[in-house]
Chimera marker file (.cmm) of the C-alpha trace (Angstrom):
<marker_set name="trace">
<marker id="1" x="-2.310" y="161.314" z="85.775" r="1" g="1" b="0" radius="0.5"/>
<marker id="2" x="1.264" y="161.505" z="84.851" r="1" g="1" b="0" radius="0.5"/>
<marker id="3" x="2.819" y="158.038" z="83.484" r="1" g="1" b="0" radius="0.5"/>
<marker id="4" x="4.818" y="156.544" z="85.835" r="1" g="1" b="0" radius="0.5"/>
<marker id="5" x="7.003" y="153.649" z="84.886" r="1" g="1" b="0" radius="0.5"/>
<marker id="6" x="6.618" y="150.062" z="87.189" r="1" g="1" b="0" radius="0.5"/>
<marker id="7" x="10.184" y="150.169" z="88.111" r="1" g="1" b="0" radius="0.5"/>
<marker id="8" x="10.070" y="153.823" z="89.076" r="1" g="1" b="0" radius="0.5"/>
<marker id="9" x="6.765" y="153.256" z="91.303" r="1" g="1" b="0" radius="0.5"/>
<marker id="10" x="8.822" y="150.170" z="93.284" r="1" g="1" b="0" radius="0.5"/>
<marker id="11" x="11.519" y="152.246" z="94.057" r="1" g="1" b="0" radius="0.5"/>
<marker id="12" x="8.933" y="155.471" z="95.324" r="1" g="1" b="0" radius="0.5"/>
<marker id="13" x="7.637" y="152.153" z="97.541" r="1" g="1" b="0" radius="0.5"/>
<marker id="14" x="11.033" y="151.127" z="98.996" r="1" g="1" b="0" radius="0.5"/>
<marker id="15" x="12.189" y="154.548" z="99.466" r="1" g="1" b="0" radius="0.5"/>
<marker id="16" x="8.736" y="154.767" z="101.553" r="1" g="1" b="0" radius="0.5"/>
<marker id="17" x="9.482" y="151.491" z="103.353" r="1" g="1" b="0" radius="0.5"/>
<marker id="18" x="13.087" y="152.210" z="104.477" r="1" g="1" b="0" radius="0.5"/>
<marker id="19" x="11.682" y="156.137" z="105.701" r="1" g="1" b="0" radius="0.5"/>
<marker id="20" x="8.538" y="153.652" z="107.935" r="1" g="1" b="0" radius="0.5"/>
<marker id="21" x="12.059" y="151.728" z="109.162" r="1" g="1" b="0" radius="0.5"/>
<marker id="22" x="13.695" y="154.877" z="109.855" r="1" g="1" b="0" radius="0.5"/>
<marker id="23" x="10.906" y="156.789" z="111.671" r="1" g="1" b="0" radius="0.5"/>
<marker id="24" x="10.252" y="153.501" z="113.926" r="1" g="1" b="0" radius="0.5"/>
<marker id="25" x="13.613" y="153.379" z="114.930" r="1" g="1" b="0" radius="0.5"/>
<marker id="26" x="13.888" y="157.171" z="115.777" r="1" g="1" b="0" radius="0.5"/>
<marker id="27" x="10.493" y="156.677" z="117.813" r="1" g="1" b="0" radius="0.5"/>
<marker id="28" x="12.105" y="153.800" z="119.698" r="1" g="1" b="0" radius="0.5"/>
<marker id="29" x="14.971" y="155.516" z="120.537" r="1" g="1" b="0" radius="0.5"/>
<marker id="30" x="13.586" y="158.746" z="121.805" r="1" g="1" b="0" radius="0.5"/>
<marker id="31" x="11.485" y="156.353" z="124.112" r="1" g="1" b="0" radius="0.5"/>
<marker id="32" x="14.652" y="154.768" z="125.204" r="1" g="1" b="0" radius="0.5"/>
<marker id="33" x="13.570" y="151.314" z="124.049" r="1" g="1" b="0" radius="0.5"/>
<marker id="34" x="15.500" y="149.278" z="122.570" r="1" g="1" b="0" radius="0.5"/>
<marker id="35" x="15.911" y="148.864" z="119.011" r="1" g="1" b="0" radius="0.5"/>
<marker id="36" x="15.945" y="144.986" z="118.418" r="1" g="1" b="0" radius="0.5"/>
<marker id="37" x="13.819" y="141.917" z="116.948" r="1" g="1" b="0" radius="0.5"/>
<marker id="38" x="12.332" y="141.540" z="113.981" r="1" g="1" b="0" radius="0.5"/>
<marker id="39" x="10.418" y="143.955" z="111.747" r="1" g="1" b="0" radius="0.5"/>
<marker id="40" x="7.188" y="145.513" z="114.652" r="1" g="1" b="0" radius="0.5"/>
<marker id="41" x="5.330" y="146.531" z="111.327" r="1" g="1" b="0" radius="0.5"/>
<marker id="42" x="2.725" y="144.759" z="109.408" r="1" g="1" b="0" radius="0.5"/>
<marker id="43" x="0.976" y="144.504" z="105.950" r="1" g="1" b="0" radius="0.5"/>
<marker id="44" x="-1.553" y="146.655" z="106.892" r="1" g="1" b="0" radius="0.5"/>
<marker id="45" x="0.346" y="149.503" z="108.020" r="1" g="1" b="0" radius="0.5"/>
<marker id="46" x="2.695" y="149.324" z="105.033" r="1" g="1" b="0" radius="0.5"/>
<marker id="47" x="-0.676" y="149.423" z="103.090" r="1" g="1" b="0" radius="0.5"/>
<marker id="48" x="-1.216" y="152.893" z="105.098" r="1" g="1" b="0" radius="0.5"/>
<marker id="49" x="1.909" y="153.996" z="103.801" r="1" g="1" b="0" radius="0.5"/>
<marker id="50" x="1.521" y="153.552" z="100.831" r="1" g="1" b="0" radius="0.5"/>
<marker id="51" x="1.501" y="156.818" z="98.671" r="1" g="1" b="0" radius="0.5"/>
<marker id="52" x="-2.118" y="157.871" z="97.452" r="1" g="1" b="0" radius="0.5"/>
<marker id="53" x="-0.457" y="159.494" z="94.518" r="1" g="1" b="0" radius="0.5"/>
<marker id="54" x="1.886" y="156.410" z="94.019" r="1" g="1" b="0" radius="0.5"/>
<marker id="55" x="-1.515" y="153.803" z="94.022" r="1" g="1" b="0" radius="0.5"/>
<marker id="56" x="-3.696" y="156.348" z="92.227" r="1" g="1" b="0" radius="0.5"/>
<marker id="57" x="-5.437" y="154.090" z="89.024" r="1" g="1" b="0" radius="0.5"/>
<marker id="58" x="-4.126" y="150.930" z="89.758" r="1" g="1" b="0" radius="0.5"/>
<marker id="59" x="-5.327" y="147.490" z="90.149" r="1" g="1" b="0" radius="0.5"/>
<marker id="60" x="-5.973" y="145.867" z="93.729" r="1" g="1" b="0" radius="0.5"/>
<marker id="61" x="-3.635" y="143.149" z="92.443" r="1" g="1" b="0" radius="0.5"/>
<marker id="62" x="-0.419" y="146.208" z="91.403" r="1" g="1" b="0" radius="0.5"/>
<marker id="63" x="-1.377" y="148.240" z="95.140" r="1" g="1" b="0" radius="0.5"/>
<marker id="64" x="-0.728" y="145.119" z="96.705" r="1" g="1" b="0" radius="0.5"/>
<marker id="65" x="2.125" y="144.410" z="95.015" r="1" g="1" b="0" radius="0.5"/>
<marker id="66" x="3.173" y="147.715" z="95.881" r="1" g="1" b="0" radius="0.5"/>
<marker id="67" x="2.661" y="147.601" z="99.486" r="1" g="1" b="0" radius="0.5"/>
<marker id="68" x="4.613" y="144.037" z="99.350" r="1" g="1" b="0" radius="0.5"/>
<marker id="69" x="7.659" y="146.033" z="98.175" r="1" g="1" b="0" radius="0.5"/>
<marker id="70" x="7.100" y="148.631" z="100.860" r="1" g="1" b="0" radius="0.5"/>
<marker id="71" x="6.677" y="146.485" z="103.493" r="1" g="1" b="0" radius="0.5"/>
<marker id="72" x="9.960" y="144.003" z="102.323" r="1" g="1" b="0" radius="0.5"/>
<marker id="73" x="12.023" y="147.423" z="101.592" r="1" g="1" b="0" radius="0.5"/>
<marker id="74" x="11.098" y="148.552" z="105.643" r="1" g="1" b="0" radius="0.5"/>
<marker id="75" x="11.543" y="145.367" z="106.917" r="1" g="1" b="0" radius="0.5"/>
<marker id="76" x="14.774" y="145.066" z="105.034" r="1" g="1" b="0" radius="0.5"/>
<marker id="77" x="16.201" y="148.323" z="106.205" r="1" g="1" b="0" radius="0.5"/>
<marker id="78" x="15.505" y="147.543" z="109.861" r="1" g="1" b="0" radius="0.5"/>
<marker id="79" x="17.307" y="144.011" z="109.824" r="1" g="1" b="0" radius="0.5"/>
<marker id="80" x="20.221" y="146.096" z="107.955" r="1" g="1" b="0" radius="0.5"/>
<marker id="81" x="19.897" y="143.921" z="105.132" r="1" g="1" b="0" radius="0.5"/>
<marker id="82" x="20.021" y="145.484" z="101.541" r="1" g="1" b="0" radius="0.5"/>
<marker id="83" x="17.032" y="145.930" z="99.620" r="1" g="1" b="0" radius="0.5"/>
<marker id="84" x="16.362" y="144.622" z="96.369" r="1" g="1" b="0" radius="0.5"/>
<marker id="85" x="14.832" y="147.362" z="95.192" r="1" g="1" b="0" radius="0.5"/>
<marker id="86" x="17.562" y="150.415" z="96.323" r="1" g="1" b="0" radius="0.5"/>
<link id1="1" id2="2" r="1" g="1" b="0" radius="0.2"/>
<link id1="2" id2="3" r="1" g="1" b="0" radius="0.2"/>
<link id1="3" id2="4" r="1" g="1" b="0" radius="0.2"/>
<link id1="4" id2="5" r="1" g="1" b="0" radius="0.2"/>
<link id1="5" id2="6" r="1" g="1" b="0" radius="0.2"/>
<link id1="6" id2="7" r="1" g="1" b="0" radius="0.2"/>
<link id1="7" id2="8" r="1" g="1" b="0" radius="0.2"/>
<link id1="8" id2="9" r="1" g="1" b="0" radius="0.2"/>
<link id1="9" id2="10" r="1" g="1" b="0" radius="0.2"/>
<link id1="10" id2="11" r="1" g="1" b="0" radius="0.2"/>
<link id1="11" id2="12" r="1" g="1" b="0" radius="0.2"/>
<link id1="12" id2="13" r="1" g="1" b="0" radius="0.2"/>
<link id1="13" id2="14" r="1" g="1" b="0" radius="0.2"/>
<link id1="14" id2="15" r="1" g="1" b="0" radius="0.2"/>
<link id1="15" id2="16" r="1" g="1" b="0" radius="0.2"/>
<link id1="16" id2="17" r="1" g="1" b="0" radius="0.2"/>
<link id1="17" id2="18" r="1" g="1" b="0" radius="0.2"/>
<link id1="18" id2="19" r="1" g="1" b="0" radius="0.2"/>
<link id1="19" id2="20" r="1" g="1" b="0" radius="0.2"/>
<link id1="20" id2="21" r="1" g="1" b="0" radius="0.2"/>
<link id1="21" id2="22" r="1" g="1" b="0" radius="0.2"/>
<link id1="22" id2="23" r="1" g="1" b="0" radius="0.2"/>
<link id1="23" id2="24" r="1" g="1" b="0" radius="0.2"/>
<link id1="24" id2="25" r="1" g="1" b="0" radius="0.2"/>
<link id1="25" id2="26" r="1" g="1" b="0" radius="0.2"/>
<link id1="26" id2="27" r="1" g="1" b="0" radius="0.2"/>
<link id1="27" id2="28" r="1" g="1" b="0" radius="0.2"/>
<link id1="28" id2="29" r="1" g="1" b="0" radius="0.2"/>
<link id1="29" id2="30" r="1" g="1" b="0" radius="0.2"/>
<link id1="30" id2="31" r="1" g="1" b="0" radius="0.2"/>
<link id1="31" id2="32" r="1" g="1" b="0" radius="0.2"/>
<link id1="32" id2="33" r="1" g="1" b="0" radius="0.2"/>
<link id1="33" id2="34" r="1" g="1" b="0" radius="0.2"/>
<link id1="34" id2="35" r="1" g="1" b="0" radius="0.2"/>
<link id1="35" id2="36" r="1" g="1" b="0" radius="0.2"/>
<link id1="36" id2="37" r="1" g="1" b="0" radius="0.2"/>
<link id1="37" id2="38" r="1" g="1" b="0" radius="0.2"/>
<link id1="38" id2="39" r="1" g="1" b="0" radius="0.2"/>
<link id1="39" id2="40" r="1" g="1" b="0" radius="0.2"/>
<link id1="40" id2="41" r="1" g="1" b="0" radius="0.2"/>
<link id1="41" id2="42" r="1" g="1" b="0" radius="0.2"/>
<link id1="42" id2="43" r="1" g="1" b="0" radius="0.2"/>
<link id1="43" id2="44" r="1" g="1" b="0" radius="0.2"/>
<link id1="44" id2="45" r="1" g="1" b="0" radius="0.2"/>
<link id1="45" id2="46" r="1" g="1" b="0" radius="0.2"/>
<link id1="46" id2="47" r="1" g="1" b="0" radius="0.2"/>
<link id1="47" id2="48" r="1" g="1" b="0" radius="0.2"/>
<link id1="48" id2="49" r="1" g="1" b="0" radius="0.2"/>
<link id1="49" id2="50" r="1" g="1" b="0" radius="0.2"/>
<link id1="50" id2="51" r="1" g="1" b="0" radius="0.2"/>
<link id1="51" id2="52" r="1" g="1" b="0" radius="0.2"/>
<link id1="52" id2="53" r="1" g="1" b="0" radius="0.2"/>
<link id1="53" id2="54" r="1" g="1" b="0" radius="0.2"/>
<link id1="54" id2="55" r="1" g="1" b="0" radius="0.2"/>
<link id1="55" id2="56" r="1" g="1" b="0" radius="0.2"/>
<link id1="56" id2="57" r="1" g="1" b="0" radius="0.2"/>
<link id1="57" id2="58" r="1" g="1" b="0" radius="0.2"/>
<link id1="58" id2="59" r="1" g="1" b="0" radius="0.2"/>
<link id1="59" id2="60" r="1" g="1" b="0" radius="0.2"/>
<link id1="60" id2="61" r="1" g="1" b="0" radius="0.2"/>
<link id1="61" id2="62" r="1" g="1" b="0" radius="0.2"/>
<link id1="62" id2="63" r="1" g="1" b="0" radius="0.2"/>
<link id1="63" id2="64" r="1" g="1" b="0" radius="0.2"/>
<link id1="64" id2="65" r="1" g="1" b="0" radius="0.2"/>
<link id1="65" id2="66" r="1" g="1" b="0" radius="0.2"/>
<link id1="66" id2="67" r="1" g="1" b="0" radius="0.2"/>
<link id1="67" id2="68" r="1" g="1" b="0" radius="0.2"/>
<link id1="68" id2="69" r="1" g="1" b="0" radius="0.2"/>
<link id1="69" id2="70" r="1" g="1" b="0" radius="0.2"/>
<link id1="70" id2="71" r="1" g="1" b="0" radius="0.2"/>
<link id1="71" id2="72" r="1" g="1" b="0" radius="0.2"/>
<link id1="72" id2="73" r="1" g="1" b="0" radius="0.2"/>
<link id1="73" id2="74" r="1" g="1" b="0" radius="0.2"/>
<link id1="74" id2="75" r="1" g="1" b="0" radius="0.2"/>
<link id1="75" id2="76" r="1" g="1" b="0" radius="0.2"/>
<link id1="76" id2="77" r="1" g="1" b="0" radius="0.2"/>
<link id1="77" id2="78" r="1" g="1" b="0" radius="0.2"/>
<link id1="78" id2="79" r="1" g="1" b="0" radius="0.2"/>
<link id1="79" id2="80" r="1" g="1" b="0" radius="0.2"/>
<link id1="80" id2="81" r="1" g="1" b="0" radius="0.2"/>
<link id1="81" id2="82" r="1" g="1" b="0" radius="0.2"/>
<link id1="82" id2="83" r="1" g="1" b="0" radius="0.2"/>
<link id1="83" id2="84" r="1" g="1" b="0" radius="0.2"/>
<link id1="84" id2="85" r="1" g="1" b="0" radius="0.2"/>
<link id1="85" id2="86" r="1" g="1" b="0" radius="0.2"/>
</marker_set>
């Protein structure tokens, strides 16, 4: 397993989270629904969006921490709000 640095696997997590944000939105739109509210996703879906590669010999404790930052980072995007973590 190659070492990957904390800070480097956050940002692999937002990037993830703002492409969930993007690919809900384009999903919406080519239903004609409208794009609106808060965030539709939840914890566990940002969990399944999490990259295996990016979890890969972690702790429960560092994936979830993980998956927080994805999920914040897609939220984020979709409420046009900067992220933290781009």
């Amino acid at each position: 397993m190659s070492a990957v640095t904390t800070g480097r696997r956050e940002d692999m997590a937002a990037a993830a989270g703002r492409l969930w944000a993007d690919s809900v939105r384009a999903s919406l739109e080519a239903e004609g629904r409208p794009v609106s509210g808060g965030w539709p996703g939840t914890m566990s879906e940002a969990r399944a969006r999490l990259p295996d590669d990016l979890g890969r010999g972690l702790e429960s404790e560092e994936v979830s921490r993980l998956t927080r930052v994805l999920y914040h980072a897609a939220r984020d995007s979709w409420l046009g709000k900067p992220s933290i973590a781009s």
